[in-house]
C-alpha positions in Angstrom: -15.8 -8.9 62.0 -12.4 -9.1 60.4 -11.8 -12.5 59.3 -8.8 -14.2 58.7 -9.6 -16.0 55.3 -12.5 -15.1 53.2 -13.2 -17.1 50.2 -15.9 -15.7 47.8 -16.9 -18.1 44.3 -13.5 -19.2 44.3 -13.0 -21.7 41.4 -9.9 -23.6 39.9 -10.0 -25.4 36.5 -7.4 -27.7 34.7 -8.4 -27.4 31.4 -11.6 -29.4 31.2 -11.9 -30.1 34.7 -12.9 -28.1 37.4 -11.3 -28.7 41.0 -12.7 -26.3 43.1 -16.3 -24.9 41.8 -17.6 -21.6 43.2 -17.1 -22.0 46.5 -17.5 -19.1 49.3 -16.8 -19.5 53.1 -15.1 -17.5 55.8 -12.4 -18.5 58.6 -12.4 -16.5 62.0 -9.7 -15.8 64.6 -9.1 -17.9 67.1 -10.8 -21.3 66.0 -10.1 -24.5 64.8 -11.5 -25.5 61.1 -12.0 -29.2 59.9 -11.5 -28.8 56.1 -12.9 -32.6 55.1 -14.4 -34.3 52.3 -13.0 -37.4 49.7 -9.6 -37.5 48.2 -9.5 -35.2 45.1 -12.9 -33.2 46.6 -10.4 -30.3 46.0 -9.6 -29.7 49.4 -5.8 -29.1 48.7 -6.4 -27.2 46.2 -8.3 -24.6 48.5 -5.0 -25.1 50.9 -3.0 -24.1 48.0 -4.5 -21.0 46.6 -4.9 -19.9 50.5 -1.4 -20.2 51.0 -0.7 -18.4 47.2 0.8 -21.8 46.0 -1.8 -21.6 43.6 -3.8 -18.9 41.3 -7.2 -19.1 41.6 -9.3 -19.5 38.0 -11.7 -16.7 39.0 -13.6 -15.3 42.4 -12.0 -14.1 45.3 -9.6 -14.4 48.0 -8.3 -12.7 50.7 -6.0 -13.8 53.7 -6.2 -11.2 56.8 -7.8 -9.1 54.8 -5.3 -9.1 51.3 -4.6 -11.0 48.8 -2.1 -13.3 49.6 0.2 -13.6 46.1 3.4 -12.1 46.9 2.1 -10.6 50.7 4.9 -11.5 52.5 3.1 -9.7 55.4 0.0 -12.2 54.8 2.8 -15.5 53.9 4.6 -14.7 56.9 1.5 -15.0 59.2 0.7 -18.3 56.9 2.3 -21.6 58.0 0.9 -24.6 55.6 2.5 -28.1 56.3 1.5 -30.3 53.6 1.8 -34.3 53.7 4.3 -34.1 50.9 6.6 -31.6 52.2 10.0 -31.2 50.8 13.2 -30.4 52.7 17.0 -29.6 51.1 18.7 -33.2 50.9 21.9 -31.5 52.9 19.5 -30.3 55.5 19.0 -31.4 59.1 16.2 -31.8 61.6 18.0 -29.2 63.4 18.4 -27.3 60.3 15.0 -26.6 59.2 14.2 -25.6 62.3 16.9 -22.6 62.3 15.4 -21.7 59.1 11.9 -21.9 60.6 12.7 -19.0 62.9 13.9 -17.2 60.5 10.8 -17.2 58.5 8.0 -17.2 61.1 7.6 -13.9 63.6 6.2 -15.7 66.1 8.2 -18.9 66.4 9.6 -20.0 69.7 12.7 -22.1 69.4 12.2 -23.3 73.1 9.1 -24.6 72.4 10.2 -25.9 69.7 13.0 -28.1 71.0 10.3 -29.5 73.5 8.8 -30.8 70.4 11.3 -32.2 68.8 12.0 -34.4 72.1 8.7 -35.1 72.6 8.4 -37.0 69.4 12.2 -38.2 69.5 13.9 -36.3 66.7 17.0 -37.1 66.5 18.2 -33.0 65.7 21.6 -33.6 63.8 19.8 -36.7 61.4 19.4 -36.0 57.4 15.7 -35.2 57.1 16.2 -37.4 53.5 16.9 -40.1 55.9 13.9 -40.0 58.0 11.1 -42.6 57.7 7.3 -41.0 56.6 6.5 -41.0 60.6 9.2 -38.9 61.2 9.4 -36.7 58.0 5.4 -36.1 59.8 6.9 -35.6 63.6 9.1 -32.4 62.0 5.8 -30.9 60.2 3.7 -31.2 63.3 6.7 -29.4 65.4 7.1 -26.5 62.3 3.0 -26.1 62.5 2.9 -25.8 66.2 6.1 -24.2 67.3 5.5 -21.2 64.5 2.1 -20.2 66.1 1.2 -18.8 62.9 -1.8 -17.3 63.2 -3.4 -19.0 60.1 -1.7 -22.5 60.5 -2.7 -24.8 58.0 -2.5 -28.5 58.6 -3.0 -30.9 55.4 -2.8 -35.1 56.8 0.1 -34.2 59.3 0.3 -37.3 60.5 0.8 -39.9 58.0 2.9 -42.3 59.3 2.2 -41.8 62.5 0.9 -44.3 65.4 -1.7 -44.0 67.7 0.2 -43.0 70.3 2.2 -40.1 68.3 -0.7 -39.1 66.6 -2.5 -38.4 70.6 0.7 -36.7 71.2 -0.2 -34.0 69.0 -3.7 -34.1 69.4 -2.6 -32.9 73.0 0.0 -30.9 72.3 -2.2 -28.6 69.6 -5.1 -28.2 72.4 -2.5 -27.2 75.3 -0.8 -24.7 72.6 -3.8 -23.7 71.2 -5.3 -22.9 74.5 -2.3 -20.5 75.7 -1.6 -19.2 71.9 -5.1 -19.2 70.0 -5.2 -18.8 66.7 -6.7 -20.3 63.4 -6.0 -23.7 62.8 -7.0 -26.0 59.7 -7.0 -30.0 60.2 -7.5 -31.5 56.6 -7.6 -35.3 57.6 -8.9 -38.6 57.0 -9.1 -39.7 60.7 -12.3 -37.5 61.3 -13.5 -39.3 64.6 -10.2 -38.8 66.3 -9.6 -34.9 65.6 -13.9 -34.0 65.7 -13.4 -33.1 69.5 -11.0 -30.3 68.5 -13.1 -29.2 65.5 -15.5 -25.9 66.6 -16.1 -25.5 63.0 -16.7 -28.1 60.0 -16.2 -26.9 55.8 -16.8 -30.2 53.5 -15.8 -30.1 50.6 -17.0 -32.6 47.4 -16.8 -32.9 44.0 -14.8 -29.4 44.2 -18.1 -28.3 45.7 -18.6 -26.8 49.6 -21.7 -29.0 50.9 -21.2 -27.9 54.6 -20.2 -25.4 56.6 -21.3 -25.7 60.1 -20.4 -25.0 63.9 -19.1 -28.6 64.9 -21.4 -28.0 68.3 -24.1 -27.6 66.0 -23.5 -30.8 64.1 -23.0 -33.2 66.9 -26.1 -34.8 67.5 -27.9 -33.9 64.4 -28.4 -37.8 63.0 -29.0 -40.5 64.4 -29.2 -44.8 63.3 -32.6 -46.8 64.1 -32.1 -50.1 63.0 -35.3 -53.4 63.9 -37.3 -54.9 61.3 -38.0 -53.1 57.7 -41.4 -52.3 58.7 -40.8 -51.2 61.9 -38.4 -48.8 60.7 -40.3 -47.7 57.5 -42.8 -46.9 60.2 -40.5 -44.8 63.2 -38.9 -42.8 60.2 -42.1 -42.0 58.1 -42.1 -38.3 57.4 -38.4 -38.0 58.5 -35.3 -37.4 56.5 -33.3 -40.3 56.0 -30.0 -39.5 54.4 -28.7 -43.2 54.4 -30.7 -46.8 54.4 -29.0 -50.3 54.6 -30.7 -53.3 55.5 -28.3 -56.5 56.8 -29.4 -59.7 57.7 -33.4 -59.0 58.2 -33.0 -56.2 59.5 -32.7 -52.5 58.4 -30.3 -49.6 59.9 -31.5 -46.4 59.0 -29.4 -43.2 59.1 -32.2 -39.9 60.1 -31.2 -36.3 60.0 -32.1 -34.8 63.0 -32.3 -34.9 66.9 -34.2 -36.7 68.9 -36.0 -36.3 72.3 -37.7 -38.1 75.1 -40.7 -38.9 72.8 -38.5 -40.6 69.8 -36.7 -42.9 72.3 -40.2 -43.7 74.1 -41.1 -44.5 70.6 -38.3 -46.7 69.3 -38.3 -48.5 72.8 -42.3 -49.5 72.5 -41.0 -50.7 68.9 -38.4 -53.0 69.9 -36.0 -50.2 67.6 -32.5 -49.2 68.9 -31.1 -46.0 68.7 -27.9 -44.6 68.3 -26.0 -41.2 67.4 -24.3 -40.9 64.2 -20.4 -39.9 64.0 -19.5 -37.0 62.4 -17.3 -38.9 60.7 -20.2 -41.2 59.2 -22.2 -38.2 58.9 -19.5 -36.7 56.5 -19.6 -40.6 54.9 -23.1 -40.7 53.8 -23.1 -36.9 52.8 -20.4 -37.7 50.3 -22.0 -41.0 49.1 -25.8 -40.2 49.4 -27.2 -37.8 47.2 -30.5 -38.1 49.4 -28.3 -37.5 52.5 -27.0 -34.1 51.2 -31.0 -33.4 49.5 -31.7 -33.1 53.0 -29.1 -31.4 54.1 -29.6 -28.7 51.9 -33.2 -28.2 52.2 -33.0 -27.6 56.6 
């Protein structure tokens, strides 16, 4: 398979500190990527050297199949839109766009202008002027109207309310279904974007912890929370990757699934069971060195 980005013991240091630490993992055509983990887990960083904004330290790194430092053939097929994103004071909304076409083969300036409506840009305002919403509305219409085949987006929404940030949730997904291509969504908001997600990288401590189909993922935990004893009991032999008791009871996070038997089970208990986000999957996997013990040892 020719892959789009292949990363092989990749590391960055700063000095004493290491940012990114061996890491390997490859990105495929045609899917959406969650790149996730912790502020400084190294995750821009990764963003950075993939988009040759950044030399790596030592390992390797290719971007369709090159090396991306001074490719323009592999930069021009690379659109990264970064949460701090800078534009020329003098320039307009409607001027970065012009320059946007110039710089991405496949851009479509119709679709483009659909954007900008749909998330009310005002075309002929100073983008210096724009609030942090709106400086977020332009980078979401650059990612999507360049149909880049390796678009990379790092928190595009800051700023953003609910109801913009569904806009592009809807907008990517309609685009992405006529124009497929490989997308990355680095964000915070995990739960609302791990619908899209077909494929999960996390990222901690510079380290890559998990790289999964989202599909497989879903439905791998699971929280039984009743009485200490009760639980201690239902979750004997099974790997809990998070424990917290509240009040006198205790809610217990168990990698794994669960059938027809487990739920029989917790029901003759008095337990309750209950499917754990990815998002608080991701939580305890960063927090929990138990959680990630038994990740690593499936």
């Amino acid at each position: 398979m020719s892959y789009v980005v292949e990363v092989n013991q990749l590391t960055k240091r700063y000095g004493k500190v290491t940012a990114v630490d061996n890491v390997s993992f490859t990105m495929e055509p045609g899917k959406i990527y969650g790149l996730l983990g912790r502020n400084g887990a190294g995750k821009t960083t990764i963003m950075h050297m993939i988009s040759a904004q950044l030399f790596a330290t030592s390992g390797e790194l290719k971007v369709f199949g090159e090396e991306p430092y001074e490719n323009n053939k592999v930069l021009s097929q690379t659109c990264f839109i970064k949460e701090s994103q800078k534009y020329p004071d003098t320039f307009r909304i409607i001027d970065v766009l012009e320059v946007c076409e110039s710089i991405f083969p496949n851009w479509d300036p119709e679709y483009a202008q659909f954007l900008a409506e749909q998330f009310r840009l005002p075309p002929k305002q100073r983008v210096k002027k724009l609030s942090r919403g709106m400086l977020s509305s332009v980078g979401i219409v650059i990612g999507l109207a360049s149909r880049a085949p390796l678009t990379i987006f790092d928190e595009p929404y800051l700023g953003l309310d609910a109801v913009a940030r569904n806009l592009f949730y809807d907008r990517l997904i309609e685009d992405y279904s006529e124009h497929p291509r490989t997308i990355v969504l680095s964000t915070h908001l995990i739960d609302e974007v791990s619908k899209l997600l077909e494929h999960v990288i996390v990222i901690d401590n510079g380290k890559l912890i998990l790289d999964e189909d989202a599909e497989a993922l879903r439905g791998q935990a699971f929280t039984i929370v009743g009485p200490a004893s009760k639980v201690d009991s239902f979750t004997m032999g099974k790997e809990t990757i998070h424990r917290e008791p509240f009040g006198g009871l205790v809610s217990a996070a168990v990698f794994g699934r669960w059938d027809a038997v487990d739920r029989e089970k917790a029901e003759t208990m008095g337990l309750e069971l209950a499917p754990v986000s990815l998002q608080q999957m991701i939580i305890y996997l960063t927090n929990d060195k138990s959680a990630r013990k038994a990740v690593d040892s499936r």
